[in-house]
PyMOL Python script that loads the backbone (N, CA, C, O; Angstrom):
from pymol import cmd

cmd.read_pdbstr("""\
ATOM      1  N   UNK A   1     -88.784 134.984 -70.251  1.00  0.00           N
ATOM      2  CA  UNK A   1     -87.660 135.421 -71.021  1.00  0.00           C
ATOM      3  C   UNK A   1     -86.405 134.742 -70.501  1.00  0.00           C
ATOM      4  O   UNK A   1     -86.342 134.498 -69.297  1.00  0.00           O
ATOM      5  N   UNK A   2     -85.373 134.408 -71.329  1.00  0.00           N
ATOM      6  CA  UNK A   2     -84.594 133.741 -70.592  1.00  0.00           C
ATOM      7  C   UNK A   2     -83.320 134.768 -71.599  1.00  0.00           C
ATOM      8  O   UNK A   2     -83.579 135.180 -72.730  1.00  0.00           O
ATOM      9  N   UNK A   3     -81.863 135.046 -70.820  1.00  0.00           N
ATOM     10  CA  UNK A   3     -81.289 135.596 -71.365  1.00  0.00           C
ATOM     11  C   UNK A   3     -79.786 134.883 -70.765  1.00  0.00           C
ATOM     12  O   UNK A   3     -79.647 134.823 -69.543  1.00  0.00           O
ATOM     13  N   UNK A   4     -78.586 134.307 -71.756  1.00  0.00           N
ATOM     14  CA  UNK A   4     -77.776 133.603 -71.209  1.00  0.00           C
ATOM     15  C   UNK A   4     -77.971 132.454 -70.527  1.00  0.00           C
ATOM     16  O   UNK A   4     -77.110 132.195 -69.687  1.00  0.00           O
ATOM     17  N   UNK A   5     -79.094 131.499 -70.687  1.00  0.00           N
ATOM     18  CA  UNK A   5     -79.394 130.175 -70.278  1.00  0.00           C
ATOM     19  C   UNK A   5     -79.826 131.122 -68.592  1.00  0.00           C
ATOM     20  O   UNK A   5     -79.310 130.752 -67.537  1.00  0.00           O
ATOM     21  N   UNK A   6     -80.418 131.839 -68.627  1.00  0.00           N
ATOM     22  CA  UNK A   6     -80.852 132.114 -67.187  1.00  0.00           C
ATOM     23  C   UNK A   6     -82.038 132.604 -67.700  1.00  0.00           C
ATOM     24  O   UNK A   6     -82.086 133.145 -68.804  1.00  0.00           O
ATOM     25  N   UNK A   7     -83.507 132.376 -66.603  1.00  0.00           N
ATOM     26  CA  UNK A   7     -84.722 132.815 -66.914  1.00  0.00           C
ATOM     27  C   UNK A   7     -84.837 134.297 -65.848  1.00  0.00           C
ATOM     28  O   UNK A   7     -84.954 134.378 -64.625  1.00  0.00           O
ATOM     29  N   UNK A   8     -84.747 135.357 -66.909  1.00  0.00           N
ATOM     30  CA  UNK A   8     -84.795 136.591 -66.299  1.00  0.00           C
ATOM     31  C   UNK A   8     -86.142 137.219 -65.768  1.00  0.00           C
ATOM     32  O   UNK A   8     -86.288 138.148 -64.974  1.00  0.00           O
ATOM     33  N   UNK A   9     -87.101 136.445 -66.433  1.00  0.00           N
ATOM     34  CA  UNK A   9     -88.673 137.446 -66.278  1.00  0.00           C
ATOM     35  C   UNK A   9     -89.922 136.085 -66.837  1.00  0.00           C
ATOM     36  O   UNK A   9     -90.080 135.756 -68.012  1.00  0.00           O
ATOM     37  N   UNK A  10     -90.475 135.643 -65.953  1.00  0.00           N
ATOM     38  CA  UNK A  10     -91.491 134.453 -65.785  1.00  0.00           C
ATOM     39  C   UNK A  10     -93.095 135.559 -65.993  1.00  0.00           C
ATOM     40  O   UNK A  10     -93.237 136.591 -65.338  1.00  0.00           O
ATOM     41  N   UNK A  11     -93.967 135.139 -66.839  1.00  0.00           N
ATOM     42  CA  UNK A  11     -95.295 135.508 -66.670  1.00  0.00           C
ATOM     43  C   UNK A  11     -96.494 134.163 -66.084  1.00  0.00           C
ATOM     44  O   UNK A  11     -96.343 132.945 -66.186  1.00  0.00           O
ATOM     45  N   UNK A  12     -97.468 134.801 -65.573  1.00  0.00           N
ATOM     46  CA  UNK A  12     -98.461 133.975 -65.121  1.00  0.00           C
ATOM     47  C   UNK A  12     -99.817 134.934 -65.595  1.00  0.00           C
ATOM     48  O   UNK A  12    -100.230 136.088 -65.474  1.00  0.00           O
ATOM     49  N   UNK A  13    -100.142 133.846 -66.115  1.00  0.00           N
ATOM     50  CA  UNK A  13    -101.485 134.639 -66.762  1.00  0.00           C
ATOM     51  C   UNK A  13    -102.891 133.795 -65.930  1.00  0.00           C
ATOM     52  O   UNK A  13    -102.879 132.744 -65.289  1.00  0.00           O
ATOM     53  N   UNK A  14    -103.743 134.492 -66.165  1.00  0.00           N
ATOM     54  CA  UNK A  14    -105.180 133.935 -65.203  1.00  0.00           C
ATOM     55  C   UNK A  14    -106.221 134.150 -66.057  1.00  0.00           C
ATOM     56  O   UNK A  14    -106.757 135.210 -66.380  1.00  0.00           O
ATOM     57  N   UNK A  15    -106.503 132.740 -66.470  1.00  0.00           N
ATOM     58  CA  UNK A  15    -107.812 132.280 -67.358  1.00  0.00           C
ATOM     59  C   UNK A  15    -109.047 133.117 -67.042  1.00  0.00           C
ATOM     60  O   UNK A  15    -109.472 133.072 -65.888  1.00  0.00           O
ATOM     61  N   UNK A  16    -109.623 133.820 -67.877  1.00  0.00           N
ATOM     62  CA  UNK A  16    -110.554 134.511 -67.435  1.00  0.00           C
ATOM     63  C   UNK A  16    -111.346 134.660 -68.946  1.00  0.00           C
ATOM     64  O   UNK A  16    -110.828 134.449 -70.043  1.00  0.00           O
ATOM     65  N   UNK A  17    -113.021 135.167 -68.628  1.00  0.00           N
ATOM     66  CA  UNK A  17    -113.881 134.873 -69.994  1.00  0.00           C
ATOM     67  C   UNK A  17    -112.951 135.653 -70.985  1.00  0.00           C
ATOM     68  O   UNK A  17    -113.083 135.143 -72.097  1.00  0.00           O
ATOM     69  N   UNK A  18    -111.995 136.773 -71.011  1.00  0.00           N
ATOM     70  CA  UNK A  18    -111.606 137.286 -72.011  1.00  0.00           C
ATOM     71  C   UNK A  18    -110.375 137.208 -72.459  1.00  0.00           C
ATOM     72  O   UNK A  18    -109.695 138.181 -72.787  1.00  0.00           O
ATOM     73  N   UNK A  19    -109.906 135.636 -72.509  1.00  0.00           N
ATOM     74  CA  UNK A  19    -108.644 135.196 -73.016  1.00  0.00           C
ATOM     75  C   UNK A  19    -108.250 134.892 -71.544  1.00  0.00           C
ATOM     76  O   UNK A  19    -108.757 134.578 -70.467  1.00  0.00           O
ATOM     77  N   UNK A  20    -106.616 135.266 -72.336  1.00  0.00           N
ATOM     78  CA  UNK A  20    -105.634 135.590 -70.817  1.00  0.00           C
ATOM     79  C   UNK A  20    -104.998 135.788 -70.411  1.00  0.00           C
ATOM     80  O   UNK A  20    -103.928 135.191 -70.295  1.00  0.00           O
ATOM     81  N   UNK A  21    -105.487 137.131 -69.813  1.00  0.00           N
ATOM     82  CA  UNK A  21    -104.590 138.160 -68.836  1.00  0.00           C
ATOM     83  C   UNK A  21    -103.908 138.151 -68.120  1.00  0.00           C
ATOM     84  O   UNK A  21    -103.806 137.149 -67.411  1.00  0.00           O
ATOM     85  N   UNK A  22    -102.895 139.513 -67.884  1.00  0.00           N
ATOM     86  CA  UNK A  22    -101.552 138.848 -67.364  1.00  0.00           C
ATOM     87  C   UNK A  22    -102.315 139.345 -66.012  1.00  0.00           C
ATOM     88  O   UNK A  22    -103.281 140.077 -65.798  1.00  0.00           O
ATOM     89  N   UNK A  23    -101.416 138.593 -65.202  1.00  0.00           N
ATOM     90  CA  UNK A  23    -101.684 137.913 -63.658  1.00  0.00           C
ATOM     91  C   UNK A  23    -100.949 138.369 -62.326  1.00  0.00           C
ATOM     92  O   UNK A  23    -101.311 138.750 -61.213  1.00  0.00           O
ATOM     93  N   UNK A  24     -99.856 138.167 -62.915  1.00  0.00           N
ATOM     94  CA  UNK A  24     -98.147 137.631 -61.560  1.00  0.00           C
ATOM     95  C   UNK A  24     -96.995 138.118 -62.840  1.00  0.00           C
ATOM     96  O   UNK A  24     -97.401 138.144 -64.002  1.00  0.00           O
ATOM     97  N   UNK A  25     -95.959 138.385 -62.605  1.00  0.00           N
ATOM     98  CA  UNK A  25     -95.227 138.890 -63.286  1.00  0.00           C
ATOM     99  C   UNK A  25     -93.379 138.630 -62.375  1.00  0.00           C
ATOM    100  O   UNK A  25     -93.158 139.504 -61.537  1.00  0.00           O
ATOM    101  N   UNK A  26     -92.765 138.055 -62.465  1.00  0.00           N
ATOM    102  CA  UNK A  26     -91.605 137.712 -61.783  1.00  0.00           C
ATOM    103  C   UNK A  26     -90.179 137.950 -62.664  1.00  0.00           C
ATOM    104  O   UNK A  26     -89.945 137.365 -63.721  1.00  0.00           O
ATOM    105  N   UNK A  27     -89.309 138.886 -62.044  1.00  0.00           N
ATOM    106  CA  UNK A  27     -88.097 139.161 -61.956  1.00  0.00           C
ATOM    107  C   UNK A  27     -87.242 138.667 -61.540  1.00  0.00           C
ATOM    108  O   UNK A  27     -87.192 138.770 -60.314  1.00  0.00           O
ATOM    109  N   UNK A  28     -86.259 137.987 -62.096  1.00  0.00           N
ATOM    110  CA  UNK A  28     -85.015 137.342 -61.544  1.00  0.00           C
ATOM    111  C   UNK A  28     -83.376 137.545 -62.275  1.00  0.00           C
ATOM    112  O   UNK A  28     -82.932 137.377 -63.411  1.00  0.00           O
ATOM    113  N   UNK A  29     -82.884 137.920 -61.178  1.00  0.00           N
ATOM    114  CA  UNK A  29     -81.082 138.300 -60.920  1.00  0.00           C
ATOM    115  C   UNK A  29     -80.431 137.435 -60.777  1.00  0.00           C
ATOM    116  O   UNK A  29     -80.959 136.339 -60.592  1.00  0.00           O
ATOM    117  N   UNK A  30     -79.029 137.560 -60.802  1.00  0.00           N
ATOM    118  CA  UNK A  30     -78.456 136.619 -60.605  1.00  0.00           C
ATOM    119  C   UNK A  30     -76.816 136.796 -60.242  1.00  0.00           C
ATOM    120  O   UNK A  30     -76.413 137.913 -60.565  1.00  0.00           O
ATOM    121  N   UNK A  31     -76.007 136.112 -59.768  1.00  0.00           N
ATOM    122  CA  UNK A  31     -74.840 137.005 -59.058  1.00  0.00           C
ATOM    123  C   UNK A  31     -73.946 136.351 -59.834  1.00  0.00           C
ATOM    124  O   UNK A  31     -74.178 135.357 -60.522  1.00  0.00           O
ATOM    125  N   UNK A  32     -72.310 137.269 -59.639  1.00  0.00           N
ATOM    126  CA  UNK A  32     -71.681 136.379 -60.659  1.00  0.00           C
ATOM    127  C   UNK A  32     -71.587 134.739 -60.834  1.00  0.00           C
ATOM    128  O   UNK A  32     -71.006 134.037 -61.661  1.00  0.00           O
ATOM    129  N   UNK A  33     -72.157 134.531 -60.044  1.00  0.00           N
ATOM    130  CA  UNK A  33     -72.011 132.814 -59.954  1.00  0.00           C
ATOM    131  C   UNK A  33     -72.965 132.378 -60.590  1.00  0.00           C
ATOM    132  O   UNK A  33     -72.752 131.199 -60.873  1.00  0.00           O
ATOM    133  N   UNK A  34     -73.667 132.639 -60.863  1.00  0.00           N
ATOM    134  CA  UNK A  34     -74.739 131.915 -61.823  1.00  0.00           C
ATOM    135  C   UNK A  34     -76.111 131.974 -60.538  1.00  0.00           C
ATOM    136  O   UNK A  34     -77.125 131.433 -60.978  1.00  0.00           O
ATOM    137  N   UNK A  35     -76.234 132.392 -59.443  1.00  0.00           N
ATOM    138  CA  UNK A  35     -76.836 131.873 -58.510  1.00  0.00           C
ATOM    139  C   UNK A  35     -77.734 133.440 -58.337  1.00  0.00           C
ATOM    140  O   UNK A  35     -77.453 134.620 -58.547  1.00  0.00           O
ATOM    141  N   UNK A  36     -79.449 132.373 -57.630  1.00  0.00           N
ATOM    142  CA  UNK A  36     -80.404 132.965 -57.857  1.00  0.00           C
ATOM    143  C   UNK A  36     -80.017 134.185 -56.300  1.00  0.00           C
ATOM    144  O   UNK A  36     -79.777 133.850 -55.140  1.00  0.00           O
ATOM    145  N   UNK A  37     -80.128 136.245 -57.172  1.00  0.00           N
ATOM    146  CA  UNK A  37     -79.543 136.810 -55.825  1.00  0.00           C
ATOM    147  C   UNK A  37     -81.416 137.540 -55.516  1.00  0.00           C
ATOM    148  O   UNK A  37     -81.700 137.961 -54.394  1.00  0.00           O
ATOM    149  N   UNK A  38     -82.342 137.564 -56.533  1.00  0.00           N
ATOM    150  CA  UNK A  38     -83.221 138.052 -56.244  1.00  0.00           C
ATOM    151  C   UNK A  38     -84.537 138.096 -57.261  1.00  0.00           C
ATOM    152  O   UNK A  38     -84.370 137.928 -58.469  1.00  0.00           O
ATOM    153  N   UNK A  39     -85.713 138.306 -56.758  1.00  0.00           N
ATOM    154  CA  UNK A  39     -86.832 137.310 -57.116  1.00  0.00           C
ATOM    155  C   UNK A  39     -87.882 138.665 -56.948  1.00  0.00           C
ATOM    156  O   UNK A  39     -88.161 139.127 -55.841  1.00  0.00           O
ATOM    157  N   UNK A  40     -88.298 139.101 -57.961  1.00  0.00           N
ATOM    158  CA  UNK A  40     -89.038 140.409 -57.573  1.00  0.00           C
ATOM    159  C   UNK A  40     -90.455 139.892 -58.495  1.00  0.00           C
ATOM    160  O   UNK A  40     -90.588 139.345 -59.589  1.00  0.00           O
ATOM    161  N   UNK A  41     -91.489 140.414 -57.349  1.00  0.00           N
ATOM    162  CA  UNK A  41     -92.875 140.043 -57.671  1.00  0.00           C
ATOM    163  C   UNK A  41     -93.662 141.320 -58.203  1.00  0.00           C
ATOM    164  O   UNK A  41     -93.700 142.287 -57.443  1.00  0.00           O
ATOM    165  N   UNK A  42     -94.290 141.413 -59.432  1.00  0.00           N
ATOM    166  CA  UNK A  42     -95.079 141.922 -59.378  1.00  0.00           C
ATOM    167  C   UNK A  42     -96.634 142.099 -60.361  1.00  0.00           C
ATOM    168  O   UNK A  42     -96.762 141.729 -61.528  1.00  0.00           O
ATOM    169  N   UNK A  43     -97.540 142.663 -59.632  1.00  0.00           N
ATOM    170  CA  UNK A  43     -98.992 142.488 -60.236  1.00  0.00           C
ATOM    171  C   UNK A  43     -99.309 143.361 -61.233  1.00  0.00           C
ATOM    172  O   UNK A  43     -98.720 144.303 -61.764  1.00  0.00           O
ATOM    173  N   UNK A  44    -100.803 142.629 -61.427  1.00  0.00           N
ATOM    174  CA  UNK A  44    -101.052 143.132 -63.050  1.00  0.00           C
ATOM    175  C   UNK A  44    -102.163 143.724 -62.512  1.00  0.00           C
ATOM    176  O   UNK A  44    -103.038 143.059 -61.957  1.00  0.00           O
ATOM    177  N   UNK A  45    -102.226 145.430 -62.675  1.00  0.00           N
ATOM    178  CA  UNK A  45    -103.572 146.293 -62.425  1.00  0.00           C
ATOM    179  C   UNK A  45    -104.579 146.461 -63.848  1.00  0.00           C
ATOM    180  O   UNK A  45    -104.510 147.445 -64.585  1.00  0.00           O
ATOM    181  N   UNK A  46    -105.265 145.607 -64.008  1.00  0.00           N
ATOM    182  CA  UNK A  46    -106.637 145.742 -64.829  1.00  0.00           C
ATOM    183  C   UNK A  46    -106.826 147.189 -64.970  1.00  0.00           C
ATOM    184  O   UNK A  46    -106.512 147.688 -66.050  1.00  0.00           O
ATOM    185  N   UNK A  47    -107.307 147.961 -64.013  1.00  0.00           N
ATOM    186  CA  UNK A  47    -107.631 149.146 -64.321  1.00  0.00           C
ATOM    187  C   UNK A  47    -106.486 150.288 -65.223  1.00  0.00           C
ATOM    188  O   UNK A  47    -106.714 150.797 -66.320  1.00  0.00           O
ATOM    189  N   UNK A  48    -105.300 150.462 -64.408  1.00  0.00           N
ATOM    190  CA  UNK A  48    -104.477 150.801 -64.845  1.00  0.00           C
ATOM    191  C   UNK A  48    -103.662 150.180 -66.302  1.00  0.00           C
ATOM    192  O   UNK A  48    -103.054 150.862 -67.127  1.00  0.00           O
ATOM    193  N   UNK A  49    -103.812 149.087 -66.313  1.00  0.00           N
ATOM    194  CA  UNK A  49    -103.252 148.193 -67.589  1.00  0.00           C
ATOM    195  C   UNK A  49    -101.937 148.419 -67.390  1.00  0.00           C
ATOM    196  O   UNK A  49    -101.349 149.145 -68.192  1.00  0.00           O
ATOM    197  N   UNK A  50    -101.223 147.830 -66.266  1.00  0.00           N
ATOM    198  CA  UNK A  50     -99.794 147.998 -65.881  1.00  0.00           C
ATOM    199  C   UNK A  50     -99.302 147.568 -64.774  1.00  0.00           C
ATOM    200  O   UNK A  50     -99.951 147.648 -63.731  1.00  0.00           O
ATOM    201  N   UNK A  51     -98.189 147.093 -64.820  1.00  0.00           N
ATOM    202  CA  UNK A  51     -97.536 146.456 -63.493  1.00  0.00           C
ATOM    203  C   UNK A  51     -97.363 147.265 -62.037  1.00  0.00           C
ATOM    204  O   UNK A  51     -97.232 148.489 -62.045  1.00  0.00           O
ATOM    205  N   UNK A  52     -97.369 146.666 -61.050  1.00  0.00           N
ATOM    206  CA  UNK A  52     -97.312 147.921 -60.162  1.00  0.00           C
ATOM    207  C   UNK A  52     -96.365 146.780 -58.875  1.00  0.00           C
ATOM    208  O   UNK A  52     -96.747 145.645 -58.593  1.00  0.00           O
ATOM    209  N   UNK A  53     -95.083 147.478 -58.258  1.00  0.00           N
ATOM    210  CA  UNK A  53     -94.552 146.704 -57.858  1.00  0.00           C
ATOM    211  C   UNK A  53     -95.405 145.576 -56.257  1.00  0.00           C
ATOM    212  O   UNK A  53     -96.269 146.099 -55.553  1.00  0.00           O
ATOM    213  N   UNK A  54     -94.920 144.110 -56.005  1.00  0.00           N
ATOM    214  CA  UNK A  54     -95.472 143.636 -54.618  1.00  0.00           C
ATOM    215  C   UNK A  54     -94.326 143.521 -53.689  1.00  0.00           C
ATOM    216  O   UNK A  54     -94.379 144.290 -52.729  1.00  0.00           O
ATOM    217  N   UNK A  55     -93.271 142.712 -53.759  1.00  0.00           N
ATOM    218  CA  UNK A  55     -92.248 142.363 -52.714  1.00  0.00           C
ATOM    219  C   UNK A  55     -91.143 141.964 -54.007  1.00  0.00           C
ATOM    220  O   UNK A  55     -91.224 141.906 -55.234  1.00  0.00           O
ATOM    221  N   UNK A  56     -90.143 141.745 -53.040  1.00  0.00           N
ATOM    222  CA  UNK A  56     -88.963 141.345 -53.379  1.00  0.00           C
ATOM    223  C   UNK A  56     -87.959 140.522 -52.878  1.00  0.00           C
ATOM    224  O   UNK A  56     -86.993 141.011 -52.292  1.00  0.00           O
ATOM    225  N   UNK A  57     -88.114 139.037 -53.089  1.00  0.00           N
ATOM    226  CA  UNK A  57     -87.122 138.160 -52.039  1.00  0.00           C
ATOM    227  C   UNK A  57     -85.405 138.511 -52.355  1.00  0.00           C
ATOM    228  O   UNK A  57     -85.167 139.019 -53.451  1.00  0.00           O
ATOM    229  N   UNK A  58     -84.641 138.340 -51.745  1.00  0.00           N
ATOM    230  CA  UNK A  58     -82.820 138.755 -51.829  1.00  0.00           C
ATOM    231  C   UNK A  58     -82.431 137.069 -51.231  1.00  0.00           C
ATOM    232  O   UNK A  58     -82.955 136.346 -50.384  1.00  0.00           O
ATOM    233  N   UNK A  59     -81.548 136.954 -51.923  1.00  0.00           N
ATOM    234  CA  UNK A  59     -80.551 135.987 -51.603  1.00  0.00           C
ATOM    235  C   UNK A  59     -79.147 136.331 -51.180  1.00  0.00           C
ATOM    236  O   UNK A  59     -78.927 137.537 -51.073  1.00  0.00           O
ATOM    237  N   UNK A  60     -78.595 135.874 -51.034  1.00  0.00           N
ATOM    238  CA  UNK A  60     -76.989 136.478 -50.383  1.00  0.00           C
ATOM    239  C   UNK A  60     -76.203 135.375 -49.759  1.00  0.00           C
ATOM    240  O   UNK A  60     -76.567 134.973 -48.654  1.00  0.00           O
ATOM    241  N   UNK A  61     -75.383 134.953 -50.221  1.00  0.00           N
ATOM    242  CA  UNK A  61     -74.609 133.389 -50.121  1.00  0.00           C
ATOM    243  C   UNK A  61     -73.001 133.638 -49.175  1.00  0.00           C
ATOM    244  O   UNK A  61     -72.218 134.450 -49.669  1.00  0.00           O
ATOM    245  N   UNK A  62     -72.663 133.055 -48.101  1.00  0.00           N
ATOM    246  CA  UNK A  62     -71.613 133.232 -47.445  1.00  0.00           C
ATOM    247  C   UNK A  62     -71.479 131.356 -47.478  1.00  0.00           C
ATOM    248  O   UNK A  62     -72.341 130.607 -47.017  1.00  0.00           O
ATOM    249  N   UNK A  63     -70.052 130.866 -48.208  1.00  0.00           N
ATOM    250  CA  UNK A  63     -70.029 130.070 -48.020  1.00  0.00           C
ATOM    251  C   UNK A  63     -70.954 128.685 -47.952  1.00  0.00           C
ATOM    252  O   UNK A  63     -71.137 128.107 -49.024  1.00  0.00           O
ATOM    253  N   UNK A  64     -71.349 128.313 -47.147  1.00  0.00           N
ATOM    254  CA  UNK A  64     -72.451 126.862 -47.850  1.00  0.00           C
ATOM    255  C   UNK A  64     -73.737 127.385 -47.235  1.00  0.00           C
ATOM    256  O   UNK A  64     -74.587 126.498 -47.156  1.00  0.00           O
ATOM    257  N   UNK A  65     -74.144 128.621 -46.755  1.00  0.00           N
ATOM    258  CA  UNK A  65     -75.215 129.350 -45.963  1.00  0.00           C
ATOM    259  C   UNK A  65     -75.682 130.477 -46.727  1.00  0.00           C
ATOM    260  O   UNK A  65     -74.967 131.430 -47.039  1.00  0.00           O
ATOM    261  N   UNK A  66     -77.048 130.331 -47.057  1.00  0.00           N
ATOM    262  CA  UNK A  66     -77.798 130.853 -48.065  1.00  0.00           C
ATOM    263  C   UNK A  66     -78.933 132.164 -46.861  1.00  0.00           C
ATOM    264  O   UNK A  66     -79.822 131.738 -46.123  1.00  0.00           O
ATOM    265  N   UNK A  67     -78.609 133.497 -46.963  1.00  0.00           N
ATOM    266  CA  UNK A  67     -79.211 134.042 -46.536  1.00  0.00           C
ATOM    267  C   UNK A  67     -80.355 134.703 -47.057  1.00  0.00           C
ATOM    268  O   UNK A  67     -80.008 135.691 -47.704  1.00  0.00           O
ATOM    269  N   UNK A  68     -81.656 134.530 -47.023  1.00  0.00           N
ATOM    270  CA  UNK A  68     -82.920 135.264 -47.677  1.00  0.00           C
ATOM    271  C   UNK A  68     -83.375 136.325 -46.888  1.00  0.00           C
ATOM    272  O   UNK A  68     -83.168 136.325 -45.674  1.00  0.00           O
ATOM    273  N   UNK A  69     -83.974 137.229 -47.451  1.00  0.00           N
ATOM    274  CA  UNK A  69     -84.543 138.268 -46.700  1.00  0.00           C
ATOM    275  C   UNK A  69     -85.716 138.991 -47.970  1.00  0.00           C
ATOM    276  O   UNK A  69     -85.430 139.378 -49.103  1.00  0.00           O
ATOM    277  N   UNK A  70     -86.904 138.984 -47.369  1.00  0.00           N
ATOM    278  CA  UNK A  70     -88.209 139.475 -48.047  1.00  0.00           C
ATOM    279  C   UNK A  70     -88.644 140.295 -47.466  1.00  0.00           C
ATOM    280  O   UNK A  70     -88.962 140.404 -46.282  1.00  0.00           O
ATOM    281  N   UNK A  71     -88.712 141.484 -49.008  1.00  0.00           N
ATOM    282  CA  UNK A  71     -88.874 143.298 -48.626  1.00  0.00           C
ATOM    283  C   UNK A  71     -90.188 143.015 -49.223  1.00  0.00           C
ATOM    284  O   UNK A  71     -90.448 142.037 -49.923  1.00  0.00           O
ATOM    285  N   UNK A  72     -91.193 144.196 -48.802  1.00  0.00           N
ATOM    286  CA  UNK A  72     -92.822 144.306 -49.121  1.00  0.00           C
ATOM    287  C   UNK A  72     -91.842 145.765 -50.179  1.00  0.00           C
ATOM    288  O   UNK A  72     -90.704 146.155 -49.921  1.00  0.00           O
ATOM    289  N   UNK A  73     -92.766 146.298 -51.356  1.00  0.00           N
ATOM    290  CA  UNK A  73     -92.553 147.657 -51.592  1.00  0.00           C
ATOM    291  C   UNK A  73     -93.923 148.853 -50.643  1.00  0.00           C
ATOM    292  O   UNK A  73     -95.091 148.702 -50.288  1.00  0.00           O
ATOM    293  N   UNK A  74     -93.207 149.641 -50.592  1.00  0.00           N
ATOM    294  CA  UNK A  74     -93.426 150.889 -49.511  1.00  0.00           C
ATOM    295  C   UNK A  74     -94.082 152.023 -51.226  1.00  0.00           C
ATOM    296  O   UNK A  74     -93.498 152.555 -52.170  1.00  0.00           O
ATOM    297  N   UNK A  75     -95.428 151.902 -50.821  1.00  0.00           N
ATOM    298  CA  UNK A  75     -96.012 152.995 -52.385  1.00  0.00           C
ATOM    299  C   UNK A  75     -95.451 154.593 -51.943  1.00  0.00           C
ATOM    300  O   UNK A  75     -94.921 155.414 -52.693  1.00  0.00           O
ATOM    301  N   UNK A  76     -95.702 154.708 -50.737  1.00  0.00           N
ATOM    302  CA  UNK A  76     -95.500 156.390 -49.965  1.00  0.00           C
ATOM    303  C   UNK A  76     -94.146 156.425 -50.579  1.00  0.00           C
ATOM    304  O   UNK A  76     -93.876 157.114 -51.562  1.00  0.00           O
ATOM    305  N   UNK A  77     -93.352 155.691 -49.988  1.00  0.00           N
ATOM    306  CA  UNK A  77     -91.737 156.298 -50.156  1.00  0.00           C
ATOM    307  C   UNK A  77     -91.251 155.311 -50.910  1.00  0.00           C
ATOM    308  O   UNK A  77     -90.085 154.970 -50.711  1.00  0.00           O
ATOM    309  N   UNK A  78     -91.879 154.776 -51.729  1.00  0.00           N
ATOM    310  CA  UNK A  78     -91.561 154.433 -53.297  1.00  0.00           C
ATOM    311  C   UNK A  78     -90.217 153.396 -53.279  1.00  0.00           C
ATOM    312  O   UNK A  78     -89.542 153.328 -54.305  1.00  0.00           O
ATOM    313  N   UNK A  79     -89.830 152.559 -52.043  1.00  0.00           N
ATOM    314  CA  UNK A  79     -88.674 151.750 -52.101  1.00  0.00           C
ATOM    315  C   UNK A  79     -89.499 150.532 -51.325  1.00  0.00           C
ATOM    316  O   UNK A  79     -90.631 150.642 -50.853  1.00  0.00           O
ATOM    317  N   UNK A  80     -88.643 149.320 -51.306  1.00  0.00           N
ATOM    318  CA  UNK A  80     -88.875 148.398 -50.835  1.00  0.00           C
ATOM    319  C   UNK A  80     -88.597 148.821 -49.414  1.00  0.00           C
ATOM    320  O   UNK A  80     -87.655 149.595 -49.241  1.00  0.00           O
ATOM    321  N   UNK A  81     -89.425 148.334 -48.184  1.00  0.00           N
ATOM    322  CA  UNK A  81     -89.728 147.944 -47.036  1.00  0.00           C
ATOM    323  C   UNK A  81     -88.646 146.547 -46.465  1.00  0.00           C
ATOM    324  O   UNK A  81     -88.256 145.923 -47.452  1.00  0.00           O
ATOM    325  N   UNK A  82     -88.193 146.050 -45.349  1.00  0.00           N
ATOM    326  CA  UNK A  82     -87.921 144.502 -45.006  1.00  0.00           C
ATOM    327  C   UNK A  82     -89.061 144.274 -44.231  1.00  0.00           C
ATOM    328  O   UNK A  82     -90.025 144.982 -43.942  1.00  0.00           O
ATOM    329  N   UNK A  83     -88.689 142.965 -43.920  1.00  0.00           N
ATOM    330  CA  UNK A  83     -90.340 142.594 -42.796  1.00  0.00           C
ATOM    331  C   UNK A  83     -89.380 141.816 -41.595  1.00  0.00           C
ATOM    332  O   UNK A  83     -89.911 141.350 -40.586  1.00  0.00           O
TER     333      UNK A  83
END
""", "prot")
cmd.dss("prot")
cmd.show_as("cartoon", "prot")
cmd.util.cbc("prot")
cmd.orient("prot")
């Protein structure tokens, strides 16, 4: 999906005998600058027939220094984790 010349939500699908199913599923933000602030992953449960969250990379820009930081999600207490 792309919304304002920015791609907000990327699918990946995985060839399999019955067509093809969604796969990987990716979220992307963006700060007032046009610049990428976060990158959220998540999978496709077959059983359930629904997304269920994986991690979440963050960006955060000071000047010409690009800071990343990658959260796992936490299912118990239902928020993202850092590592």
């Amino acid at each position: 999906m792309v919304e304002d010349d920015q791609v907000t939500t990327q699918f990946v699908y995985h060839k399999g005998e019955n067509g093809l199913p969604y796969h990987v599923k990716y979220n992307f933000t963006y700060d007032q600058e046009n610049r990428l602030s976060s990158k959220e992953t998540l999978l496709w449960d077959n059983n359930t027939q629904d997304w269920f969250l994986q991690n979440n990379i963050y960006n955060s820009y000071t000047g010409s220094e690009i800071f990343v930081a990658s959260t796992n999600w936490n299912l118990k207490d239902q928020n993202y984790t850092g590592r």
